[in-house]
N, CA, C and O atoms as CSV, one atom per row, in Angstrom:
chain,resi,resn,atom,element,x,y,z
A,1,UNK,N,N,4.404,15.744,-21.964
A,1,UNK,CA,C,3.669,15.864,-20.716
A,1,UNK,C,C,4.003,14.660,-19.830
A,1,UNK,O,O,4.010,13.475,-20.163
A,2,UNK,N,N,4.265,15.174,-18.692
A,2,UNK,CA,C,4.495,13.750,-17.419
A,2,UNK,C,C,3.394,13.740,-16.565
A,2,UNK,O,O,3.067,14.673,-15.833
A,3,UNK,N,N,2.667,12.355,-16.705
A,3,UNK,CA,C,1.523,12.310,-15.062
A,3,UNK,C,C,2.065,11.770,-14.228
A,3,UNK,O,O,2.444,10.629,-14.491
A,4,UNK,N,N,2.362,12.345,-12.800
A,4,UNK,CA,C,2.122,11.977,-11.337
A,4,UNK,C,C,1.170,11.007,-11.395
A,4,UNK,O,O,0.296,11.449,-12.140
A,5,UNK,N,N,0.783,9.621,-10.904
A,5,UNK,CA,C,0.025,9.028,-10.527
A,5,UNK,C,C,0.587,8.125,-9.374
A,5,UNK,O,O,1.637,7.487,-9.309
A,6,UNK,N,N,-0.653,8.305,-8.306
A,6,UNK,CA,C,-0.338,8.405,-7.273
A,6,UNK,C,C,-1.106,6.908,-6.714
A,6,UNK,O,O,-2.293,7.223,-6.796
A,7,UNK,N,N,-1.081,5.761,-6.303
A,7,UNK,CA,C,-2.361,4.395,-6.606
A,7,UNK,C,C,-2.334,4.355,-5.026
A,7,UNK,O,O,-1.390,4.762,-4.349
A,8,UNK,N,N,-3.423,3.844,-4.569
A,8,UNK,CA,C,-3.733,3.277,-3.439
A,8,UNK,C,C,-4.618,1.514,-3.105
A,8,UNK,O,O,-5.800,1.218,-2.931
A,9,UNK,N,N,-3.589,0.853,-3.136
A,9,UNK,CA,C,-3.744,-0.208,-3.274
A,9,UNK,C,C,-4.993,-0.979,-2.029
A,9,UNK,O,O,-4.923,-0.989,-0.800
A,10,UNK,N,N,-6.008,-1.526,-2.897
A,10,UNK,CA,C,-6.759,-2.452,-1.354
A,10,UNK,C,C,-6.186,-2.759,-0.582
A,10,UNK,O,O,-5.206,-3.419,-0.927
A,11,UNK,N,N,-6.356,-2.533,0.855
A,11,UNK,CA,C,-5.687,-3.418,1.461
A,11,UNK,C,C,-6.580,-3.574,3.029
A,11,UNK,O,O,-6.827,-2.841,3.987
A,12,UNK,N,N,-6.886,-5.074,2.586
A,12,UNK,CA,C,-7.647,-5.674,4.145
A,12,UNK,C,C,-7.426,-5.205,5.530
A,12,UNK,O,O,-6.477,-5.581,6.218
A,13,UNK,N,N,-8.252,-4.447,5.879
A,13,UNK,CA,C,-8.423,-4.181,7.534
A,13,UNK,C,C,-7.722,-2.357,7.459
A,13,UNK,O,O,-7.471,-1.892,8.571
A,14,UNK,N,N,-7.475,-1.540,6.397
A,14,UNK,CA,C,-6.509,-0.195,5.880
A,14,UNK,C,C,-8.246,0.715,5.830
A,14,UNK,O,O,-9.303,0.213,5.449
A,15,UNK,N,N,-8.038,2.073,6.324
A,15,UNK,CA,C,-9.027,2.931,6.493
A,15,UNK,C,C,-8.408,3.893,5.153
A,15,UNK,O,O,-7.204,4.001,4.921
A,16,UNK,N,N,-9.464,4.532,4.371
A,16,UNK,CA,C,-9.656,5.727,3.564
A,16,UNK,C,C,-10.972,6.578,3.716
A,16,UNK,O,O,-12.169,6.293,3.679
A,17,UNK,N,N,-10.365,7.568,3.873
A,17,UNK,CA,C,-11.294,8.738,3.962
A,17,UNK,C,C,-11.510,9.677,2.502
A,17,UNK,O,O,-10.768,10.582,2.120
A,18,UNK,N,N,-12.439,9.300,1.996
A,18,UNK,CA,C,-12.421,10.078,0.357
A,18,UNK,C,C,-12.633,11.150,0.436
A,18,UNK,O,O,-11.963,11.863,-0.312
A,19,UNK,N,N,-13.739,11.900,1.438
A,19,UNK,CA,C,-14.071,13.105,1.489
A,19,UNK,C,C,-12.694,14.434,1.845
A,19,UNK,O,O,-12.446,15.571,1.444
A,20,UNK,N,N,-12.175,13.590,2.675
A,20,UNK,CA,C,-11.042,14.415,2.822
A,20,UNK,C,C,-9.189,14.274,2.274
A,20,UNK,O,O,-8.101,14.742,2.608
A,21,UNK,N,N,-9.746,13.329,1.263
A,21,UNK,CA,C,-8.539,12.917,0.482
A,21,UNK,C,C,-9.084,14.442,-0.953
A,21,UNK,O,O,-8.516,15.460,-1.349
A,22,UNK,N,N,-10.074,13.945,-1.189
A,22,UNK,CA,C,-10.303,14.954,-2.218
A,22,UNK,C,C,-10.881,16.683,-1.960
A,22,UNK,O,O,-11.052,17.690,-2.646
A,23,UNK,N,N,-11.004,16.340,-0.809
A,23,UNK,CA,C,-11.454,17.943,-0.335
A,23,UNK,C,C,-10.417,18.567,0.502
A,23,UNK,O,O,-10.731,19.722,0.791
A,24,UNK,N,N,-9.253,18.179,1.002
A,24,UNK,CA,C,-8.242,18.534,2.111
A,24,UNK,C,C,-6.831,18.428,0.874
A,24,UNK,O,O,-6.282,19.294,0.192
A,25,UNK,N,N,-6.653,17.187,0.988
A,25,UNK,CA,C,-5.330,16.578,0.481
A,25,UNK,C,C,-4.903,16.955,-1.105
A,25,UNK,O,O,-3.792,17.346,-1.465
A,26,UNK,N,N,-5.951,16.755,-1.861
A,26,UNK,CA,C,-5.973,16.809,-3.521
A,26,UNK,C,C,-5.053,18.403,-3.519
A,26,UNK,O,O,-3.894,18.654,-3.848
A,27,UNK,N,N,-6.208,19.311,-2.973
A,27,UNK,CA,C,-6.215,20.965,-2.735
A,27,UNK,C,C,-4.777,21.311,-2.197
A,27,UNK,O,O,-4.115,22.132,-2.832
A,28,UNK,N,N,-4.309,20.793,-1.182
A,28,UNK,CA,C,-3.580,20.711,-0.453
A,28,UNK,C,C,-1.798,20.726,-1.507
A,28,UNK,O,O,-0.878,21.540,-1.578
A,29,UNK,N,N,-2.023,19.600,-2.035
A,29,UNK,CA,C,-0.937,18.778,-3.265
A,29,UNK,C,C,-0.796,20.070,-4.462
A,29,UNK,O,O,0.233,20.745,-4.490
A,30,UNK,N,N,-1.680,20.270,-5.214
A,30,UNK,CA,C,-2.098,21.035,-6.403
A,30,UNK,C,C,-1.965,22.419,-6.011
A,30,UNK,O,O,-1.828,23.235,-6.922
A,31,UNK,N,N,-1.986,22.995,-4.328
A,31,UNK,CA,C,-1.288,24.523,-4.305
A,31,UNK,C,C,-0.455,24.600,-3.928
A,31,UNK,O,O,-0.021,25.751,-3.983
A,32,UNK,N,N,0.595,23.429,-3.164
A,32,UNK,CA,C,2.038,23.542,-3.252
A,32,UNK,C,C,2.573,23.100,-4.402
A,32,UNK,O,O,3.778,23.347,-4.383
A,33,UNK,N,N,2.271,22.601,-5.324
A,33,UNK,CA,C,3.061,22.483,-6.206
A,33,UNK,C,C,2.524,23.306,-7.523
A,33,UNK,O,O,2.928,22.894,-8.610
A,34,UNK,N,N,1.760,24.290,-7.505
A,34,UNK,CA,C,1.461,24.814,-8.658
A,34,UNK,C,C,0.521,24.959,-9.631
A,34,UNK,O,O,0.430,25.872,-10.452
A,35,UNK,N,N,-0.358,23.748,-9.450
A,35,UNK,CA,C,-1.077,23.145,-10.265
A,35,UNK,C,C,-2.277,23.580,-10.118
A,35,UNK,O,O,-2.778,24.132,-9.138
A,36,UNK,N,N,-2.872,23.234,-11.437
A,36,UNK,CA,C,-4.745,23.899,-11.170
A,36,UNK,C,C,-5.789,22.581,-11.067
A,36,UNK,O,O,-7.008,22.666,-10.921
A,37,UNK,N,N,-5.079,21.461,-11.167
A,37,UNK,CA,C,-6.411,20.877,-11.134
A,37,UNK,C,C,-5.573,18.992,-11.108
A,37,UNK,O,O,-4.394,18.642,-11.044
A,38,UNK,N,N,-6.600,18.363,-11.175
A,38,UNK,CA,C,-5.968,16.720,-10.731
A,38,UNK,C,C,-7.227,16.156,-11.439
A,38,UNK,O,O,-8.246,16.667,-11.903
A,39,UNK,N,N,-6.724,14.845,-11.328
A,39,UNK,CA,C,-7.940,13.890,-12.260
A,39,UNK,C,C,-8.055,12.623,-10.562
A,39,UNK,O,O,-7.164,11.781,-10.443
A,40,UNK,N,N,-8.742,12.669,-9.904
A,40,UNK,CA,C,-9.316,11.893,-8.293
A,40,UNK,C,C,-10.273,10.860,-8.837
A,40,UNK,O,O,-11.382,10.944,-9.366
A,41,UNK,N,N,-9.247,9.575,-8.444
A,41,UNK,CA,C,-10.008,8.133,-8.947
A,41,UNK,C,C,-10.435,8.024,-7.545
A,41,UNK,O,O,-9.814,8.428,-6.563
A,42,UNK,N,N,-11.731,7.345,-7.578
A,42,UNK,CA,C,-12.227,6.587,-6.547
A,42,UNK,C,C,-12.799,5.396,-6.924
A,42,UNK,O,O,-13.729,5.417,-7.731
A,43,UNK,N,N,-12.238,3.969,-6.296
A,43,UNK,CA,C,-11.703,2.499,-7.358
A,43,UNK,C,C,-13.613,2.081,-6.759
A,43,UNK,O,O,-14.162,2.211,-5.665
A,44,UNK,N,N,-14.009,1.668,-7.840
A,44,UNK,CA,C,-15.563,0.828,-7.397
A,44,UNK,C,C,-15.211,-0.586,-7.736
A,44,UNK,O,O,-15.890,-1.446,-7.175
A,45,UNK,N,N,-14.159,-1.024,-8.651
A,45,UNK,CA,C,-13.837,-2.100,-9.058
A,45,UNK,C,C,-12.660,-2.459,-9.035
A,45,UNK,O,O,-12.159,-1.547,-9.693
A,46,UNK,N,N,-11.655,-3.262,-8.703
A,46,UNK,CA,C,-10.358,-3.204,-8.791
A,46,UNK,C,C,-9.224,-3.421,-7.992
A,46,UNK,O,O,-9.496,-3.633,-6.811
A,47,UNK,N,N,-8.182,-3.430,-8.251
A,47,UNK,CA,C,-6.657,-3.531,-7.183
A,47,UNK,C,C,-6.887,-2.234,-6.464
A,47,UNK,O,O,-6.861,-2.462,-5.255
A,48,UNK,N,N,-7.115,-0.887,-6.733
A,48,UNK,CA,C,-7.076,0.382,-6.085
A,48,UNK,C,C,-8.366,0.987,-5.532
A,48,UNK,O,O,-9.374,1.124,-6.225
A,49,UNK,N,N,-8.274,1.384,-4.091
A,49,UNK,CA,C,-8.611,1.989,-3.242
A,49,UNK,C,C,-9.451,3.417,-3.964
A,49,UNK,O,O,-10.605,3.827,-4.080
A,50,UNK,N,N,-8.123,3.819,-4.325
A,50,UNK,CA,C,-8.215,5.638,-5.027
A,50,UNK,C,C,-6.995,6.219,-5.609
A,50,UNK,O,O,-5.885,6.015,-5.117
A,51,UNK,N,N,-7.133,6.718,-6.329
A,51,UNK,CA,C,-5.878,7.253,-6.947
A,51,UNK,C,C,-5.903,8.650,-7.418
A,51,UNK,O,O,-7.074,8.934,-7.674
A,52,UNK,N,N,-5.083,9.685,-7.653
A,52,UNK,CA,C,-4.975,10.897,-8.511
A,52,UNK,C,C,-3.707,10.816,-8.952
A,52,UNK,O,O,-2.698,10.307,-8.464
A,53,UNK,N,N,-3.994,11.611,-10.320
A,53,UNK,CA,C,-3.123,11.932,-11.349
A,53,UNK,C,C,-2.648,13.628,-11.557
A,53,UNK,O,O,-3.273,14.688,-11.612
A,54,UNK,N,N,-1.486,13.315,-11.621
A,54,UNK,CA,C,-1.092,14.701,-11.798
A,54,UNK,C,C,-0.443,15.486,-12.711
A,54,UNK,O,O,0.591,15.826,-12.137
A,55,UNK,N,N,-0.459,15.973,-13.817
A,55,UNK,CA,C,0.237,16.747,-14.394
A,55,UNK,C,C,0.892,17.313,-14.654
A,55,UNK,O,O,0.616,18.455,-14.287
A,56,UNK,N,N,2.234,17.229,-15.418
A,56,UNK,CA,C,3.380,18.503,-15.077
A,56,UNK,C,C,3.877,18.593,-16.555
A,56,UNK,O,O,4.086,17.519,-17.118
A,57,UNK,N,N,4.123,19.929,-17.359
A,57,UNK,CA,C,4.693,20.616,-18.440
A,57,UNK,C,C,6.163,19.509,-18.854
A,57,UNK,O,O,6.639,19.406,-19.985
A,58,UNK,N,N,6.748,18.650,-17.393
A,58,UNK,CA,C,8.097,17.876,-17.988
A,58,UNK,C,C,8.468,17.241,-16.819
A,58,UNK,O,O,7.713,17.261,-15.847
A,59,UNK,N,N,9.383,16.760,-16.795
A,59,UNK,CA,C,10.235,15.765,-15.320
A,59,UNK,C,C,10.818,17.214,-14.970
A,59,UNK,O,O,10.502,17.343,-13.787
A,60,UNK,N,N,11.466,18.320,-15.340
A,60,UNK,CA,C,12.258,19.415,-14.654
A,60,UNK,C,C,11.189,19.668,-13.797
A,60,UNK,O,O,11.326,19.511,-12.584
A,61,UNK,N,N,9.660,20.214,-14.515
A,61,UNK,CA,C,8.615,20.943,-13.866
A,61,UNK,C,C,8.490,19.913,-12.835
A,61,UNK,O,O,8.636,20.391,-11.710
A,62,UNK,N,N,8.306,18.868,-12.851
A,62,UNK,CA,C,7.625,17.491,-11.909
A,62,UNK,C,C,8.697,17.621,-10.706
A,62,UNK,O,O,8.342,17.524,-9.532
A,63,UNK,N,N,10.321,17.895,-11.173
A,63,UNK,CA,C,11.038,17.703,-10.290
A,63,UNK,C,C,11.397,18.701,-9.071
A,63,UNK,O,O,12.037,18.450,-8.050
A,64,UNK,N,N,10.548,20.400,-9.653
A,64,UNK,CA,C,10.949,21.342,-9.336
A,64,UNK,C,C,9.691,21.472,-8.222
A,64,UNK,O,O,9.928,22.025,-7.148
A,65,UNK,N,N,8.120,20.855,-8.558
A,65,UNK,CA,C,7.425,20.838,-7.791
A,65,UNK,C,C,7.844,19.750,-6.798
A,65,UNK,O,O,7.286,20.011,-5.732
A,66,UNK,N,N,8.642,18.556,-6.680
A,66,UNK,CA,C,8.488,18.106,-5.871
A,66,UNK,C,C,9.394,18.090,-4.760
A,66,UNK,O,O,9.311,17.594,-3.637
A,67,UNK,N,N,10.495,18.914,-5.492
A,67,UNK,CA,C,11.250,19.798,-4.470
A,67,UNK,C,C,10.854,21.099,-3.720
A,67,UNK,O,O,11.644,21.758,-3.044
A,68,UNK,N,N,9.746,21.350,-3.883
A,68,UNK,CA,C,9.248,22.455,-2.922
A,68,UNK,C,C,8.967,22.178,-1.605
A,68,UNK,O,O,8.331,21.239,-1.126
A,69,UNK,N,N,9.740,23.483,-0.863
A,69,UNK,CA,C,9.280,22.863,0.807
A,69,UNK,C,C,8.231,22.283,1.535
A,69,UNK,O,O,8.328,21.632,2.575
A,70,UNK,N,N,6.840,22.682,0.668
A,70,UNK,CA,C,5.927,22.141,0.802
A,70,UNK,C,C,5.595,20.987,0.614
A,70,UNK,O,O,4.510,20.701,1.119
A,71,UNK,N,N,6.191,20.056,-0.013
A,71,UNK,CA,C,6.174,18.990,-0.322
A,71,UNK,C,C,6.097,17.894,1.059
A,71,UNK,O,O,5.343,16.921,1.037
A,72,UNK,N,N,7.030,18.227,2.297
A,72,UNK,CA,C,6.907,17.648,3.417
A,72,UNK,C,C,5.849,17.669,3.853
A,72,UNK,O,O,5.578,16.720,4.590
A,73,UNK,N,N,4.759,18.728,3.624
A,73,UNK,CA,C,3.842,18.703,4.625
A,73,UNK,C,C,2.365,18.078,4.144
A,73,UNK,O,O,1.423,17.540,4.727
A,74,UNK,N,N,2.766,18.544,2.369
A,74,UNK,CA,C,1.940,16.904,1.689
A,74,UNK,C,C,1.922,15.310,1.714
A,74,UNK,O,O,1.124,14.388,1.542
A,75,UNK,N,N,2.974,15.473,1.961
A,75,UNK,CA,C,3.204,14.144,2.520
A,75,UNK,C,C,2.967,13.437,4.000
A,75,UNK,O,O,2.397,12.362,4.185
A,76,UNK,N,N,3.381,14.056,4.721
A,76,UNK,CA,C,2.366,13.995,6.320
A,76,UNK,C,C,1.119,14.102,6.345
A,76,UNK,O,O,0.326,13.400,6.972
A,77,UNK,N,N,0.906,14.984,5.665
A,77,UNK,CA,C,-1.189,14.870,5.770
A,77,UNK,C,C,-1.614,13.188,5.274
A,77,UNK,O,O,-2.761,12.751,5.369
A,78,UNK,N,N,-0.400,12.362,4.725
A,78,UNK,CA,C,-1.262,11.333,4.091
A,78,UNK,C,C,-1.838,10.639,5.657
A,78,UNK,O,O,-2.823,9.951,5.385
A,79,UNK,N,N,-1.664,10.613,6.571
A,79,UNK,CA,C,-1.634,9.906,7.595
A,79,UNK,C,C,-3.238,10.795,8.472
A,79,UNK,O,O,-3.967,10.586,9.442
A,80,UNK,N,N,-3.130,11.545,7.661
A,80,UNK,CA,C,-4.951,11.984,8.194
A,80,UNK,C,C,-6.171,11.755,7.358
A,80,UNK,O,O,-7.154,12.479,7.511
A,81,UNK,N,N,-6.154,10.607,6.323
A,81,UNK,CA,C,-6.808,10.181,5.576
A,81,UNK,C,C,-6.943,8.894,4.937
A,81,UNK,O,O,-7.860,8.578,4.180
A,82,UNK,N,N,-5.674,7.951,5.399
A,82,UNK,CA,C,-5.874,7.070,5.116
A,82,UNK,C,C,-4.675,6.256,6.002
A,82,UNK,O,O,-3.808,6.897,6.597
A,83,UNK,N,N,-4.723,4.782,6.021
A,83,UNK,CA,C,-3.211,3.825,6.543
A,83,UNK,C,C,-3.103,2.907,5.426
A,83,UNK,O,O,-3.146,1.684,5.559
A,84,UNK,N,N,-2.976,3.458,4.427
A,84,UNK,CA,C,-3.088,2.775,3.375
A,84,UNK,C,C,-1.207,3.228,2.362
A,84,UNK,O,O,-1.091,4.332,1.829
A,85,UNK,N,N,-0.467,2.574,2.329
A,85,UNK,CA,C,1.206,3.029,1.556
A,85,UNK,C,C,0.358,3.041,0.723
A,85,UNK,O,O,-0.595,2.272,0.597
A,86,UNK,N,N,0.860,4.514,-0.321
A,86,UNK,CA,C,0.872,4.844,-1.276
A,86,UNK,C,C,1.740,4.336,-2.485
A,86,UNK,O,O,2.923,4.435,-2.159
A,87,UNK,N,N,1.636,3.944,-3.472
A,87,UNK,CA,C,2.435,3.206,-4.741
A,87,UNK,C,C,2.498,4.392,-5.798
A,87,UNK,O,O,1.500,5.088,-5.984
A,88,UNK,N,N,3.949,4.662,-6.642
A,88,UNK,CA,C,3.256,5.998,-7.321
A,88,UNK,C,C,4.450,5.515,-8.849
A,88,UNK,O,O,5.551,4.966,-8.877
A,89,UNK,N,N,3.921,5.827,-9.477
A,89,UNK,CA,C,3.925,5.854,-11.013
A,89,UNK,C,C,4.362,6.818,-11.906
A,89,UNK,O,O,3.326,7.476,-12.002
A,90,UNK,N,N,5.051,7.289,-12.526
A,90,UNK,CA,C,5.528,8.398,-12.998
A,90,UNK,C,C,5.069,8.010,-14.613
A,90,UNK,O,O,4.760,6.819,-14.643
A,91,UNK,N,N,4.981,8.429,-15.484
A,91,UNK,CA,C,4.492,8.077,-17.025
A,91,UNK,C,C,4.936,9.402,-17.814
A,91,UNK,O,O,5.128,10.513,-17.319
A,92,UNK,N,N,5.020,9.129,-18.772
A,92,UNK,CA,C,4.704,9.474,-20.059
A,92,UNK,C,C,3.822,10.120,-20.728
A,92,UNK,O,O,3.122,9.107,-20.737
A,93,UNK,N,N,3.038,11.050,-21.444
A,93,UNK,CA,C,1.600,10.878,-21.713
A,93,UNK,C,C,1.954,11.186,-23.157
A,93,UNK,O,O,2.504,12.166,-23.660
A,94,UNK,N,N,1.394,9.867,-23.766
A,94,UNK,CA,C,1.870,9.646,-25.493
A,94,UNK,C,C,0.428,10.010,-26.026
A,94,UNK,O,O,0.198,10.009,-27.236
C-alpha cells in the first residue's frame, strides 16, 4: 500500500480555510482520482497547518491517478482555500 500525504506547513501571516479544504477540496481529490475516502488532519499542535492522506493499491495505481486529467483542476482549487505551498510525501505503509 502507498499513502499520498499531502502537509501544510505553518506559516506566519498564510490563510486556511478547513471547512472548505475538507468539504470542497478532499471530495474534489478522492473523485478524480478514484478513491472512497481520505484520512483529513487538522494540526492543533505542531509544524502543520492540515494535512490528508491518501491511499492507493501501489505507485502504478498512485501514478495512474495522478495522471488523470483531472488532476489539473485539483490542483488549482488549492488557491481557493488556502496561500499556504503544499509539501507532499509519498510512503510506504509497512
Amino acid at each position: 500500500m502507498i499513502r499520498l500525504s499531502v502537509l501544510y506547513p505553518k506559516t506566519e501571516g498564510a490563510s486556511f480555510d478547513h471547512d472548505y479544504y475538507a468539504n470542497s477540496h478532499v471530495p474534489l481529490a478522492l473523485s478524480t482520482w478514484g478513491l472512497t475516502s481520505a484520512e483529513i488532519d487538522k494540526g492543533i499542535n505542531g509544524p502543520y497547518e492540515a494535512a490528508v492522506h491518501f491511499t492507493f493499491e501501489s505507485m502504478d495505481a498512485m501514478a495512474a491517478a495522478m495522471g488523470n486529467e483531472g488532476t489539473a483542476a485539483v490542483q488549482a482549487d488549492v488557491a481557493n482555500y488556502t496561500t499556504i505551498v503544499p509539501e507532499m510525501q509519498v510512503s510506504e505503509i509497512v
